[in-house]
C-alpha positions, 0 to 999 in steps of 0.5 A: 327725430324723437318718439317719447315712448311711453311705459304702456299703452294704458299710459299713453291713453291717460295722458291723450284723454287727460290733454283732451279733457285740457284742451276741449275748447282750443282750436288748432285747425285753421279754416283758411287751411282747410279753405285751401285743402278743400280747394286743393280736393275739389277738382277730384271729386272726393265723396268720403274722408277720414279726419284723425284726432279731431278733439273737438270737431272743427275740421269736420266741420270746416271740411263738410262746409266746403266740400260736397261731401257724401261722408265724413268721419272724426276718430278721437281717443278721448270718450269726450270726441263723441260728443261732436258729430262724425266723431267716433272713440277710435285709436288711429293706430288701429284699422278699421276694416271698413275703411279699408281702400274706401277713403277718397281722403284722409287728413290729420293735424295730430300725426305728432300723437303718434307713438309708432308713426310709421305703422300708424302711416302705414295704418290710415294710406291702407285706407285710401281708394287708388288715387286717394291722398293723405293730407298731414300737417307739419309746423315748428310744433311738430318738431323734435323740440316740442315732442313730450309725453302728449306730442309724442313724435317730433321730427323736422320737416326734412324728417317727416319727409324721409319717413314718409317715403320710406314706402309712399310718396308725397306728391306735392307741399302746400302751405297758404299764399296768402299766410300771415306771421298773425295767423298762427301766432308764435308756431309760425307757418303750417305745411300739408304733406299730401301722400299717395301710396307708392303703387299709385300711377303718376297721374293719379 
């Protein structure tokens, strides 16, 4: 496991935003992924979400077009993310005390951005409602070899685990069954982590 500490936070911002203004147009999520997630959901019922890093927008989109959702909010760092819907300039290492126990579910491709993940962790599962999961994605990008001073945070899938139940619990794994190498190009498979708090009964 690897953290790129950066020599200030004002540091760490510049290089968020300057990557986001880079990388405005590239897609990295996958509607298929969300596809699945969003089939994985539904039978819960969720009514409101919260997407984190969301840079251009897409799985807002993707996940308001297969779930009947009643809201649904982006967080972006980088003053460009207002310009999508649902997006709002936020750091996802703060709380928001209106999100506070409200979230049915949260989902993220950009944990690897953090530069403390385990209190940035402890930050979005304090936002869930009893019950609520947190969905984060794990693929060979976010391994220690691809940390740098944007990918702050890298570890292997084995290490994105222990920290994740170092105080929570991941309940289940998911990738697609039906993944092909094409799909994603040469950064291979994705999985999606999906944490509960500790404190959630088993069967919830």
């Amino acid at each position: 496991m690897k953290i790129h500490k950066p020599s200030s936070y004002e540091e760490y911002l510049e290089k968020q935003i300057n990557a986001n203004i880079v990388k405005q147009n590239v897609v990295w999520v996958s509607e298929k992924d969300i596809v699945m997630l969003s089939n994985y959901l539904r039978p819960s019922r969720p009514r409101q979400a919260l997407c984190h890093g969301t840079r251009n927008g897409k799985e807002l989109e993707f996940f308001k077009k297969h779930l009947d959702l009643e809201k649904i909010i982006g967080t972006e760092v980088s003053p460009l993310g207002v310009n999508y819907p649902d997006t709002i300039l936020w750091d996802f290492h703060l709380m928001n005390e209106e999100w506070r126990g409200a979230m049915d579910f949260i989902y993220s491709n950009s944990f690897d951005h953090s530069f403390d993940p385990e209190a940035c962790l402890d930050t979005w599962m304090a936002c869930l409602k009893p019950g609520g999961v947190c969905i984060i994605e794990w693929s060979q990008d976010s391994s220690e070899s691809f940390s740098n001073a944007v990918d702050v945070f890298g570890g292997s899938m084995e290490e994105y685990r222990a920290l994740f139940e170092k105080k929570h619990r991941v309940v289940e794994v998911l990738t697609r069954s039906d993944y092909r190498p094409e799909d994603y190009g040469s950064l291979g498979q994705r999985w999606f982590f999906v944490l509960k708090n500790r404190n959630t009964p088993a069967d919830n």
